[in-house]
Structure formats: C-alpha cells, structure tokens
Biotite code that builds the C-alpha atoms (Angstrom):
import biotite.structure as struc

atoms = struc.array([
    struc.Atom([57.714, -76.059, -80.421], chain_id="A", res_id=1, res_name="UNK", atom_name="CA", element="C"),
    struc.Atom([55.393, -76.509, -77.298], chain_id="A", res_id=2, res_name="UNK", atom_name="CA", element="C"),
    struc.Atom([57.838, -74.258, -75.116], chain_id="A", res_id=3, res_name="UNK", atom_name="CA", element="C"),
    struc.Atom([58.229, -71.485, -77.898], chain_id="A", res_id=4, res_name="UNK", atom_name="CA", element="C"),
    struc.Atom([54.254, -71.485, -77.981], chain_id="A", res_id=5, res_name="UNK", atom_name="CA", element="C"),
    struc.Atom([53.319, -70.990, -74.238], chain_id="A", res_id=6, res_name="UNK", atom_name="CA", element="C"),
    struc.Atom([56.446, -68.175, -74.551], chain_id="A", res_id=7, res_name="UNK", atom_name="CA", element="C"),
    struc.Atom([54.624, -66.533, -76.818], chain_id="A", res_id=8, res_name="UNK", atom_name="CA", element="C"),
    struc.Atom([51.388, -66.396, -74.906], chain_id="A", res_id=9, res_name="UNK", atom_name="CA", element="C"),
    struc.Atom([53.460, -65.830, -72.119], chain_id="A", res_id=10, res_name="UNK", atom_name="CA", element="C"),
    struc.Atom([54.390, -62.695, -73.541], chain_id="A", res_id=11, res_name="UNK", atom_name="CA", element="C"),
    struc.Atom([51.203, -61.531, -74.491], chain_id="A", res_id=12, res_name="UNK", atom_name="CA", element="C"),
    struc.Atom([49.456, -62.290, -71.498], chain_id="A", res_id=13, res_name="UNK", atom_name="CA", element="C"),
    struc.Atom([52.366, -60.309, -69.780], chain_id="A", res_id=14, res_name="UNK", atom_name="CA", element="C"),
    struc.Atom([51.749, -57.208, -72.288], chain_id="A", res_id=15, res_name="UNK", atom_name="CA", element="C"),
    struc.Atom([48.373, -57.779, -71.386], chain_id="A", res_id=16, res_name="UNK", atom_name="CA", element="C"),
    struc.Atom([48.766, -57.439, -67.373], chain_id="A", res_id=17, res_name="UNK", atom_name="CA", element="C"),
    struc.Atom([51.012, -53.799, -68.358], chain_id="A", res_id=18, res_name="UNK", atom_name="CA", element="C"),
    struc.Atom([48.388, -52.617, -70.261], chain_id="A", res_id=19, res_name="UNK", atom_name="CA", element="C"),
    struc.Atom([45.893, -52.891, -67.424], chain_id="A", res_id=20, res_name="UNK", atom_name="CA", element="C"),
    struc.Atom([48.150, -51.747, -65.000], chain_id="A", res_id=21, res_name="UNK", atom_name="CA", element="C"),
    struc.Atom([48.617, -48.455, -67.076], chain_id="A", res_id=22, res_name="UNK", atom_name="CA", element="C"),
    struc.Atom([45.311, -48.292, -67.926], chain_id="A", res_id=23, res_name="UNK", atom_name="CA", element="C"),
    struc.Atom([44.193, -47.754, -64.257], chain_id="A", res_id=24, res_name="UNK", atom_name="CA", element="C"),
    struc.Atom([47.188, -45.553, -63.795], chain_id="A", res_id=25, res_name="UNK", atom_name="CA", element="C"),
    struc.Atom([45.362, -43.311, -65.803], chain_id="A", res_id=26, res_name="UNK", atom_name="CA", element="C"),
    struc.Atom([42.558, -43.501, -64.623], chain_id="A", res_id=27, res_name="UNK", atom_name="CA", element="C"),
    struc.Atom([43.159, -43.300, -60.851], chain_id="A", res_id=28, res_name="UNK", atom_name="CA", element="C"),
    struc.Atom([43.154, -46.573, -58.968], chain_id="A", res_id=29, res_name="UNK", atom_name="CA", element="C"),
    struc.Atom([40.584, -45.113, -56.799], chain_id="A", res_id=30, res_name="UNK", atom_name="CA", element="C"),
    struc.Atom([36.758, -45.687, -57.716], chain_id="A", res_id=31, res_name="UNK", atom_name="CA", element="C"),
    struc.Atom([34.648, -42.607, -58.689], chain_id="A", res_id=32, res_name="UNK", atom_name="CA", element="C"),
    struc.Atom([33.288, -40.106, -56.712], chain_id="A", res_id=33, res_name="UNK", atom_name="CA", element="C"),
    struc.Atom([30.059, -40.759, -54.858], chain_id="A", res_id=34, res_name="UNK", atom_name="CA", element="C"),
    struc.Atom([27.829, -37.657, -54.348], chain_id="A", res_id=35, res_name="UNK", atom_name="CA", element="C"),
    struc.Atom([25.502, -37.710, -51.774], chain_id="A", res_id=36, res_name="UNK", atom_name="CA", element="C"),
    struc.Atom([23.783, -33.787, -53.362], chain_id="A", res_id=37, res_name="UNK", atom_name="CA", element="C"),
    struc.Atom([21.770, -34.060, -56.673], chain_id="A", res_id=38, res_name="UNK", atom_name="CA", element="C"),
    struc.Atom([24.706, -33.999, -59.405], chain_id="A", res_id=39, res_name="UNK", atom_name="CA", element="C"),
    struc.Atom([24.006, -31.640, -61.884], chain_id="A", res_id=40, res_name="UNK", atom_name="CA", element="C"),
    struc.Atom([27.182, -32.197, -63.978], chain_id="A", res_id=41, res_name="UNK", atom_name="CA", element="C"),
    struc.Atom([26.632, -31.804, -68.263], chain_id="A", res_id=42, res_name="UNK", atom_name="CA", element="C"),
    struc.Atom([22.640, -30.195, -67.055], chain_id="A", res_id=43, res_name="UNK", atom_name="CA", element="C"),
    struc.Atom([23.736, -26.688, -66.652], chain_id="A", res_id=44, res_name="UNK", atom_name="CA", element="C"),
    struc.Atom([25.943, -24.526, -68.101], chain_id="A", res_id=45, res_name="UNK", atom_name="CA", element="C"),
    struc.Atom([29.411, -23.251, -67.063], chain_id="A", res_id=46, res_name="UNK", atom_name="CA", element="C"),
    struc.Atom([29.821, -19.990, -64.504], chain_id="A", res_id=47, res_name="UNK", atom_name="CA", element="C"),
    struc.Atom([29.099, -17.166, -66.738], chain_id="A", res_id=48, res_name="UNK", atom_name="CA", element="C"),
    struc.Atom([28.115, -13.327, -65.930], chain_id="A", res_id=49, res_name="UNK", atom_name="CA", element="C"),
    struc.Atom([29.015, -9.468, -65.922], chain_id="A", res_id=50, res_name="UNK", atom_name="CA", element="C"),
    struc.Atom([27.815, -7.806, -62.740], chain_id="A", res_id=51, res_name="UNK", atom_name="CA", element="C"),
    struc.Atom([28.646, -5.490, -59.671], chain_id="A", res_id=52, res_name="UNK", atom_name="CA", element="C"),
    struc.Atom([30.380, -6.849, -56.667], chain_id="A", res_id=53, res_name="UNK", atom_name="CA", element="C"),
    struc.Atom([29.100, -5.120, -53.230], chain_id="A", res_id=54, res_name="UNK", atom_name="CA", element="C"),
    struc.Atom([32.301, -2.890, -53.156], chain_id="A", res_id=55, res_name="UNK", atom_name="CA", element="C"),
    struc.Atom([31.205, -1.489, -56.588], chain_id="A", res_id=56, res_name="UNK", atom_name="CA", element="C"),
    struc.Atom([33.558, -3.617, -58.735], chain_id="A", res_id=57, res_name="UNK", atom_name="CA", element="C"),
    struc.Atom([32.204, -4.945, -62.090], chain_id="A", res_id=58, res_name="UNK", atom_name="CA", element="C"),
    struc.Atom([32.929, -8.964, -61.678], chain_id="A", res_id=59, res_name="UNK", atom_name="CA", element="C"),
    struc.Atom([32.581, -11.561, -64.301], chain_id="A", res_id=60, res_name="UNK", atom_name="CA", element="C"),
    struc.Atom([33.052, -15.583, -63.815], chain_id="A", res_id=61, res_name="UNK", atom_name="CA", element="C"),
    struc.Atom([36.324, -15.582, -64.567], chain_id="A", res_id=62, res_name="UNK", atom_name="CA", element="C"),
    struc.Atom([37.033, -13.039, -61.159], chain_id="A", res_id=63, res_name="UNK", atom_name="CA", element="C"),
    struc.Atom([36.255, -15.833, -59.250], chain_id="A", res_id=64, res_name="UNK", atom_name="CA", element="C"),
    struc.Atom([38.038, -18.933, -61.240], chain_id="A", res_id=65, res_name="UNK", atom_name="CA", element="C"),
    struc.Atom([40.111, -21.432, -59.094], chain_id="A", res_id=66, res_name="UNK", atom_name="CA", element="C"),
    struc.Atom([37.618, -21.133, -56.313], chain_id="A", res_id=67, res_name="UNK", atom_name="CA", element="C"),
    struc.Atom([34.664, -23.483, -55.976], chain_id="A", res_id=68, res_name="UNK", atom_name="CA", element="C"),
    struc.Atom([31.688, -21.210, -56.461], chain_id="A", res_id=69, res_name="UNK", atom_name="CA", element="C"),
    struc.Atom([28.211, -21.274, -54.299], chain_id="A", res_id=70, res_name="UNK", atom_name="CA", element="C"),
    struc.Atom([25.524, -19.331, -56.538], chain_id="A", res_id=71, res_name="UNK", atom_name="CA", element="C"),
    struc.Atom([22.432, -18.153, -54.497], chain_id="A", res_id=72, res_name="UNK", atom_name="CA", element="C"),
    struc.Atom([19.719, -15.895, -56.004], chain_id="A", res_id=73, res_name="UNK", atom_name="CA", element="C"),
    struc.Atom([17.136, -13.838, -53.325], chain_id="A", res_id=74, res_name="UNK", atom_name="CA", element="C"),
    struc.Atom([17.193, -10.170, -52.182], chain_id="A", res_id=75, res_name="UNK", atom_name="CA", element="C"),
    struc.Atom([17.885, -8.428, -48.484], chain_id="A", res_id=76, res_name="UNK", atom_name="CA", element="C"),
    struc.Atom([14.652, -7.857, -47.705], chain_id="A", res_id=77, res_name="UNK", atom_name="CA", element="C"),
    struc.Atom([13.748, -11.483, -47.638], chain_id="A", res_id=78, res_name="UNK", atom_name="CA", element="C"),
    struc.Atom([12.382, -12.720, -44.469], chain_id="A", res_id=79, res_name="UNK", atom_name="CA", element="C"),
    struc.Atom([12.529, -16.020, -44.785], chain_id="A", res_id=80, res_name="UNK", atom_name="CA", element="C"),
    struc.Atom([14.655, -17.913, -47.132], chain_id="A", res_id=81, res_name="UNK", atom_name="CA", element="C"),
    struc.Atom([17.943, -15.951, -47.412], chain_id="A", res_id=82, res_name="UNK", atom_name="CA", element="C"),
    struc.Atom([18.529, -15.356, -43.995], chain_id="A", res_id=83, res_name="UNK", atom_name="CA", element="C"),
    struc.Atom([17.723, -18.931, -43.398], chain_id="A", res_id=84, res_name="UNK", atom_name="CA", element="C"),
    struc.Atom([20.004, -20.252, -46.251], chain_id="A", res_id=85, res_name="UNK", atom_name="CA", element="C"),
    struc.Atom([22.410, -17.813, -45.605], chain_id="A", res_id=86, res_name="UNK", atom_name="CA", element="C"),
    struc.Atom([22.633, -18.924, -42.281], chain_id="A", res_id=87, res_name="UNK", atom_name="CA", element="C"),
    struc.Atom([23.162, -22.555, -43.423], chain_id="A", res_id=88, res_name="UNK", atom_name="CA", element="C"),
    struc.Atom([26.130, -21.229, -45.853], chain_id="A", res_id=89, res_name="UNK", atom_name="CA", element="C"),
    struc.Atom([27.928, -19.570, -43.044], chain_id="A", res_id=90, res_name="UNK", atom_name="CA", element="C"),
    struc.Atom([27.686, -22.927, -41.249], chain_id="A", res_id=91, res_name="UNK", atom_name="CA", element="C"),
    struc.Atom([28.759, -25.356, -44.218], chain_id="A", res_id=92, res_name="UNK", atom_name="CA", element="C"),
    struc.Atom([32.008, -22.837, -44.907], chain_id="A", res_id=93, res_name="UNK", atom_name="CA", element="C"),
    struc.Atom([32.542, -23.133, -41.003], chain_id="A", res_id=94, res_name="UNK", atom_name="CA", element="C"),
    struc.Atom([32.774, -27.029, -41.754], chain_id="A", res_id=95, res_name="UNK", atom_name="CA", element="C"),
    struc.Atom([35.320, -26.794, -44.431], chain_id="A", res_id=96, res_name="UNK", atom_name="CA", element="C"),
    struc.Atom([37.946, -25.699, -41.993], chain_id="A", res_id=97, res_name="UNK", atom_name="CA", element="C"),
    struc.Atom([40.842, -23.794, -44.013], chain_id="A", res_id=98, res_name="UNK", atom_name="CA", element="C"),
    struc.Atom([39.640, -25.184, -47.201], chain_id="A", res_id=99, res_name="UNK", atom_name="CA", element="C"),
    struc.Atom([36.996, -22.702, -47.309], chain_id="A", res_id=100, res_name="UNK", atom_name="CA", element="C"),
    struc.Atom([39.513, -19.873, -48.521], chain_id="A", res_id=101, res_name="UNK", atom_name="CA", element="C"),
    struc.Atom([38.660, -21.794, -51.622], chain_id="A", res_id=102, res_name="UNK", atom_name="CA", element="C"),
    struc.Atom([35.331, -21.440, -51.619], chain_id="A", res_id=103, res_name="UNK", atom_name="CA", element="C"),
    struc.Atom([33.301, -17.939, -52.471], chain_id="A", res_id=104, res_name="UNK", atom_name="CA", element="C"),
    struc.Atom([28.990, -17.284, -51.916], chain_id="A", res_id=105, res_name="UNK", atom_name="CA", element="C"),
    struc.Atom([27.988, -15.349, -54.759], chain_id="A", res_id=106, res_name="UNK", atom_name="CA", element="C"),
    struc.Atom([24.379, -14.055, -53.454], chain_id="A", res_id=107, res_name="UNK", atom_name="CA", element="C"),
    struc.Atom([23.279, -12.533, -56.806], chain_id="A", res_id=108, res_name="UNK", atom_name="CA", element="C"),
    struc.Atom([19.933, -10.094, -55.687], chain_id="A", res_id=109, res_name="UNK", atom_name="CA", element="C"),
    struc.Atom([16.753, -10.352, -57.523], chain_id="A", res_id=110, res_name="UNK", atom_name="CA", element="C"),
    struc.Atom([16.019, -6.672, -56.261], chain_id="A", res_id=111, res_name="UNK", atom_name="CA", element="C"),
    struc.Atom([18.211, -4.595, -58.308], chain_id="A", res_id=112, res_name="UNK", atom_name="CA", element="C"),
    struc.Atom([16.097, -1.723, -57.427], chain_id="A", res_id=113, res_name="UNK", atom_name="CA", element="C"),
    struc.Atom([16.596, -1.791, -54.041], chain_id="A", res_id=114, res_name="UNK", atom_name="CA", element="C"),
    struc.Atom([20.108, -3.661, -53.521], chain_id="A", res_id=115, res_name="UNK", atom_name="CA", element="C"),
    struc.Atom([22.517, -1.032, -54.388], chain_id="A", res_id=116, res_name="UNK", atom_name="CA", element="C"),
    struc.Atom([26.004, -2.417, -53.561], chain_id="A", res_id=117, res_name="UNK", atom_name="CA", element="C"),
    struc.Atom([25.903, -0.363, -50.755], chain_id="A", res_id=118, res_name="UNK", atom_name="CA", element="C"),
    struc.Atom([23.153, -2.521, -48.917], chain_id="A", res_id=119, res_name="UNK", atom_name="CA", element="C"),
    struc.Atom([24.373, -5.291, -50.405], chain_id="A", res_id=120, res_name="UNK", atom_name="CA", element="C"),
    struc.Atom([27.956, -4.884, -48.519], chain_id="A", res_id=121, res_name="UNK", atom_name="CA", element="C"),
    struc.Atom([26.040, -4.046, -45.378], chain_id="A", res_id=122, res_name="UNK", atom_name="CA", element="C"),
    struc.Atom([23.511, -7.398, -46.095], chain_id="A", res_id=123, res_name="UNK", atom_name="CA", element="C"),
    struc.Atom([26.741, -9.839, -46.705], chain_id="A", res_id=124, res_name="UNK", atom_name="CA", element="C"),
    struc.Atom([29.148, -8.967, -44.135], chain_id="A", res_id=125, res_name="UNK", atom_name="CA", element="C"),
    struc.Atom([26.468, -9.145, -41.514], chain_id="A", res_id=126, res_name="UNK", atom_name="CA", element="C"),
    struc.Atom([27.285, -13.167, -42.702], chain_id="A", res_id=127, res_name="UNK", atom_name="CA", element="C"),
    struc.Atom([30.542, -13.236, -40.903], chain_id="A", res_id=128, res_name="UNK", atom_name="CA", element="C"),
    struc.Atom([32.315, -15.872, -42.722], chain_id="A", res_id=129, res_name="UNK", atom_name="CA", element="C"),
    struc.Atom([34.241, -13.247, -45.020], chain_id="A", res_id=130, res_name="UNK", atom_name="CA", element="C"),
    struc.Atom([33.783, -15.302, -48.394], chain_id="A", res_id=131, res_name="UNK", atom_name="CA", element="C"),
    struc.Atom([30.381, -13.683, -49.078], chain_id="A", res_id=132, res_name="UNK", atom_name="CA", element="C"),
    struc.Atom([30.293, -11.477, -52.130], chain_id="A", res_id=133, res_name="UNK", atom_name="CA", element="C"),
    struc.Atom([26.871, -8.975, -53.261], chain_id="A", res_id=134, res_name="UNK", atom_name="CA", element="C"),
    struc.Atom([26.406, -9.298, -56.582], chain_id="A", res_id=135, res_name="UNK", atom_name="CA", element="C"),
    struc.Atom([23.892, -7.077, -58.636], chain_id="A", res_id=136, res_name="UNK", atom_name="CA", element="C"),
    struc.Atom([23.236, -5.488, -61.866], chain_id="A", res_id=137, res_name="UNK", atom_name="CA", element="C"),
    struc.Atom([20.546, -4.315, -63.969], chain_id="A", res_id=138, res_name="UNK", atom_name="CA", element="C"),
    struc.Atom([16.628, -5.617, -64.238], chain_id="A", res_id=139, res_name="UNK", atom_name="CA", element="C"),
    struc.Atom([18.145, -7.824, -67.843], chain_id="A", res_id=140, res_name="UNK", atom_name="CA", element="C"),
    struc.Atom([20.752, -9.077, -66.400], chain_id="A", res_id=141, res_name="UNK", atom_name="CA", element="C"),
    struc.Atom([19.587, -10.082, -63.441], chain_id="A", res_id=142, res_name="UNK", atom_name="CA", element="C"),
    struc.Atom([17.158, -11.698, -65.416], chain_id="A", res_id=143, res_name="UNK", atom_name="CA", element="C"),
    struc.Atom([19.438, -13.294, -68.092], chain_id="A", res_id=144, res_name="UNK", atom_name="CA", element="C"),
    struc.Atom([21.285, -15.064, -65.220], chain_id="A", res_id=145, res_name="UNK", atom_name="CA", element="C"),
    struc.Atom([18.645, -16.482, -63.813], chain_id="A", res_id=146, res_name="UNK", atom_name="CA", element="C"),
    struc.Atom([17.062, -18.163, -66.410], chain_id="A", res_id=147, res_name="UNK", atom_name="CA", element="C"),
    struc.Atom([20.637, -19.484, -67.251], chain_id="A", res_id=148, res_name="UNK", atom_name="CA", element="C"),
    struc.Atom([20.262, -21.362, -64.069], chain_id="A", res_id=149, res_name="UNK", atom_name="CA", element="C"),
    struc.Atom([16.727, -22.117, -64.305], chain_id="A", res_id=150, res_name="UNK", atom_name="CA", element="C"),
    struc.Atom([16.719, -20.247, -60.971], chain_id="A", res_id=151, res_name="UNK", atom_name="CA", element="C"),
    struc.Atom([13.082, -19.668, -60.531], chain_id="A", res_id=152, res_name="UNK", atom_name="CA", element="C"),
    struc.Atom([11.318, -16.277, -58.936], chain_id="A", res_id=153, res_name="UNK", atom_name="CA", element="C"),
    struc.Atom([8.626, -14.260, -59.375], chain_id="A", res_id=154, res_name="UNK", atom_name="CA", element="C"),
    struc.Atom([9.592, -10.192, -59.472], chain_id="A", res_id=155, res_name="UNK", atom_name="CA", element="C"),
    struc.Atom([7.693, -8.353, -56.850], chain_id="A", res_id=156, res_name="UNK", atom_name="CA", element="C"),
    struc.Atom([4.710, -5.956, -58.153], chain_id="A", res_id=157, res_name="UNK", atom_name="CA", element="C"),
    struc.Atom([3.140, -2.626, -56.830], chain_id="A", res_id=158, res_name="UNK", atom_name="CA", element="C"),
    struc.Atom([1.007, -4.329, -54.583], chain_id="A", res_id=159, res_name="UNK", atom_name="CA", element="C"),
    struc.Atom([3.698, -6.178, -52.352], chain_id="A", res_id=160, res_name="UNK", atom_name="CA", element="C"),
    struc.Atom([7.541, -5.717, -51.784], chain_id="A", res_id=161, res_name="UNK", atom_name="CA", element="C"),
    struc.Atom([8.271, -9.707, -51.605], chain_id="A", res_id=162, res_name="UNK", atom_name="CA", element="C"),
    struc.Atom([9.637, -11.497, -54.366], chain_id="A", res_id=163, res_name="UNK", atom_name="CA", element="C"),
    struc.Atom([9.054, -15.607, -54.682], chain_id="A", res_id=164, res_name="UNK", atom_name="CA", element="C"),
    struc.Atom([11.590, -17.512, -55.382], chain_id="A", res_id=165, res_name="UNK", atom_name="CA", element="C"),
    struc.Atom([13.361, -20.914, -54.715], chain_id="A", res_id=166, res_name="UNK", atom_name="CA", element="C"),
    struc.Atom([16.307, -21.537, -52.492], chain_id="A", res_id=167, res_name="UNK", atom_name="CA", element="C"),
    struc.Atom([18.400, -23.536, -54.383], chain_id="A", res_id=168, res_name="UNK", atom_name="CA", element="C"),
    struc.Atom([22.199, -23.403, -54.461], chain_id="A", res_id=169, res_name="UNK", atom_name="CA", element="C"),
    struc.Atom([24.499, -23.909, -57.430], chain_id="A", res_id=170, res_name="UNK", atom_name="CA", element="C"),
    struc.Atom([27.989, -25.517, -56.993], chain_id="A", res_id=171, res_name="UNK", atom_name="CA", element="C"),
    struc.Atom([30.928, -24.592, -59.220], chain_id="A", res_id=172, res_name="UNK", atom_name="CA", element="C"),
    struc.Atom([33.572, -26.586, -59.613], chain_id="A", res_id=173, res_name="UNK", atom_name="CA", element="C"),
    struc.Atom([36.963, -24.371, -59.768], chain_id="A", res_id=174, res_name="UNK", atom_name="CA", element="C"),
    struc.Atom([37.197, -24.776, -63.295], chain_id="A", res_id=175, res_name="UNK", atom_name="CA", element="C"),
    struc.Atom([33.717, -23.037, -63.391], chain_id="A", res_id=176, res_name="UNK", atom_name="CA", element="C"),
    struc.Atom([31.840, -26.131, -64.275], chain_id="A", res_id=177, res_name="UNK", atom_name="CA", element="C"),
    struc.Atom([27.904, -26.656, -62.478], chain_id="A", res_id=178, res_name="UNK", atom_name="CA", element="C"),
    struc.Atom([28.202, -29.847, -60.347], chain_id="A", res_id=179, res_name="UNK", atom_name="CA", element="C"),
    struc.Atom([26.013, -30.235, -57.448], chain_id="A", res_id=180, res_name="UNK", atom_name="CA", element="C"),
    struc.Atom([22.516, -28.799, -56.453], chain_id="A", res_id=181, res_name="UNK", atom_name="CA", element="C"),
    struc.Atom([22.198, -27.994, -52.839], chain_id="A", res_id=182, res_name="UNK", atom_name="CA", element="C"),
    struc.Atom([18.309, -28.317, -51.586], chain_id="A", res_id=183, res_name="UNK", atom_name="CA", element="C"),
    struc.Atom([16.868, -26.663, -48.143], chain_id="A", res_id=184, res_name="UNK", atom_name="CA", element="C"),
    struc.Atom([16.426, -30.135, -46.905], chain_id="A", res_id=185, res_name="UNK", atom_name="CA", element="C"),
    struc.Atom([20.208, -31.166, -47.309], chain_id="A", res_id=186, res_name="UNK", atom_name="CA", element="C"),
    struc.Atom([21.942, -31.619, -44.292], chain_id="A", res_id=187, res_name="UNK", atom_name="CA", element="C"),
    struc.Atom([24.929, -29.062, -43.834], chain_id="A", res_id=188, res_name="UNK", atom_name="CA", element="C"),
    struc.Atom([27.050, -31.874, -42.687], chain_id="A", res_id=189, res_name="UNK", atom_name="CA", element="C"),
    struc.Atom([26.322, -33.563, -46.756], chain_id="A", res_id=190, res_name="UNK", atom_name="CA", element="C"),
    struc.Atom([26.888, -30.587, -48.311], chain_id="A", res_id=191, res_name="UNK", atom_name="CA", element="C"),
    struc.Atom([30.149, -29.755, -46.503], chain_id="A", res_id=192, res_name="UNK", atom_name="CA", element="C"),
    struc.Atom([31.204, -33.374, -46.914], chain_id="A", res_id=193, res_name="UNK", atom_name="CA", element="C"),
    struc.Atom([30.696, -33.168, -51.130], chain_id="A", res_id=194, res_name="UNK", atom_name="CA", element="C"),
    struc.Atom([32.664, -29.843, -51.161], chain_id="A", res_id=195, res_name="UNK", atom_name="CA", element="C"),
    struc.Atom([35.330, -31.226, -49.408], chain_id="A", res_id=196, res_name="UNK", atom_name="CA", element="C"),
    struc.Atom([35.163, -34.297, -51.992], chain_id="A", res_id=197, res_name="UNK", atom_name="CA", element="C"),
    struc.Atom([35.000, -31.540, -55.014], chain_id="A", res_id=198, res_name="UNK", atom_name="CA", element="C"),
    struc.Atom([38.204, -29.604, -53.660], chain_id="A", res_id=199, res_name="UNK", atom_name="CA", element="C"),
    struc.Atom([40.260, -33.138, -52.885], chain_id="A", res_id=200, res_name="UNK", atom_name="CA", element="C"),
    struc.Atom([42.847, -32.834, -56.133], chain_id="A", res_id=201, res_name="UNK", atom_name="CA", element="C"),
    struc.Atom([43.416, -36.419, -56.012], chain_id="A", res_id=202, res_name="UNK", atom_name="CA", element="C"),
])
C-alpha cells in the first residue's frame, strides 16, 4: 500500500517536472529582453501611412514590412536637428554591420511645400548609408501622421522659414509594431545594441 502510494506521487511529481520542462520550451529558456531605449511597446500604434517615396513612388507601411523601420519627422532645410540626427542614423546603421539591409530610415518631411521628392532624393542620398528613404505627401497627411505618433512640431509661418519640432525616432519592429523611442541623448552604441537585440530571431 505504502509503495503503490509514493508510485503514485511519483508519477505526478514526474508529470509535474514535463510540464515545466515544456512550459519553458515554449516560452524560450532564455530570460526576456532587456532594453536599454525607452520601450514604447502597446503606447503607439502600428506602422501605418500612404505617401511619396523620394523617387516619386506612392509607399504605404506595408512597402516596407519585414524590415525594422526608423521613423524620423523634420524637413531639409533644417539646420540643426536633422542633419545632426541624420548624422547619428548613418552611424547607428554603420554599427549594425550586414544586418542593416534590414533596417530602412523613413525621414517623413514636415515641409511638403518645399520637399518635392526631387529634393528629398538629393537631401537623403547625401546620407550615404543607402537605406534612407524621402517620404512626403500633402499638408493633411503629413499632419495625420504626425499626430499618430505624437510627433510634435510647429509648421513654419510667413514670418520665418524654420519649423520646430522634436527629434525623436520611432522603432518598428518588422512586423510593423512601435517598440523603442530613440532620444538625442542616447548613445549610438545603445541604440545599435537594441536593434541588434530587436532583429535577433531567437
């Protein structure tokens, strides 16, 4: 009687151990991602817009889907933060090696009146990583996708050509999904080292 009860606990303590063990199958033995970027995963929507490319192609969100997106609003005649930021870009896609043919800048201009796709081309391939793409569109649009992303700017007037604005940066994940915020005062050796983490598969 005695044996026949510790075989029966036996047994459940040993369908006990297999459940575990397939639990954190599938799961993924490894613990969870640790970003070192402000997460901003379930806070802002999904990759969503109709615009013009800088070759004069109309684009939506799903043109770019499989590739981890960076989102950047500003305009070419910025002095200050685009070139700056754009800079930084160039240098974080320089970091990610090969796995940058992964990766696309979307620099979406708040100066739709002045940023044909013609200047945009000539404005983004002066960038020379070759995964920078002009996007533009109408004043509404422009506008629409903007506030989508909170992105926040203030639309030049008669009195001055310069537009405020922040200089954020929106991550994508592949599947189109916002993840990380990317700050001016980020390190480009962080950001690289998330997007590396958000391409990894495993």
């Amino acid at each position: 009687m005695h044996n026949g009860l510790s075989e029966t606990r036996g047994l459940k303590f040993g369908r006990y151990i297999l459940y575990v063990a397939l639990m954190l199958a599938l799961n993924g033995c490894s613990p969870e991602k640790q970003w070192q970027l402000h997460e901003i995963t379930g806070h802002l929507p999904d990759l969503s817009f109709s615009l013009r490319s800088d070759t004069g192609q109309s684009v939506t969100d799903q043109t770019y889907q499989g590739y981890l997106v960076m989102l950047f609003f500003g305009f070419t005649n910025c002095q200050a933060e685009c070139p700056s930021t754009m800079f930084r870009l160039e240098k974080i896609m320089r970091r990610l090696g090969d796995t940058a043919n992964r990766a696309r800048i979307l620099f979406v201009t708040l100066d739709p009146g002045h940023d044909t796709p013609e200047v945009l081309h000539r404005y983004v391939t002066a960038f020379g990583t070759g995964h920078v793409v002009g996007l533009t569109g109408d004043e509404g649009e422009i506008a629409d996708i903007a506030k989508r992303y909170r992105a926040a700017y203030r639309p030049k007037n008669p009195d001055s050509d310069e537009i405020t604005h922040s200089a954020a940066i929106y991550i994508f994940d592949p599947q189109g999904h916002a993840r990380l915020l990317v700050t001016p005062d980020d390190p480009v050796e962080t950001v690289a080292n998330d997007l590396l983490l958000l391409l990894d598969p495993r």
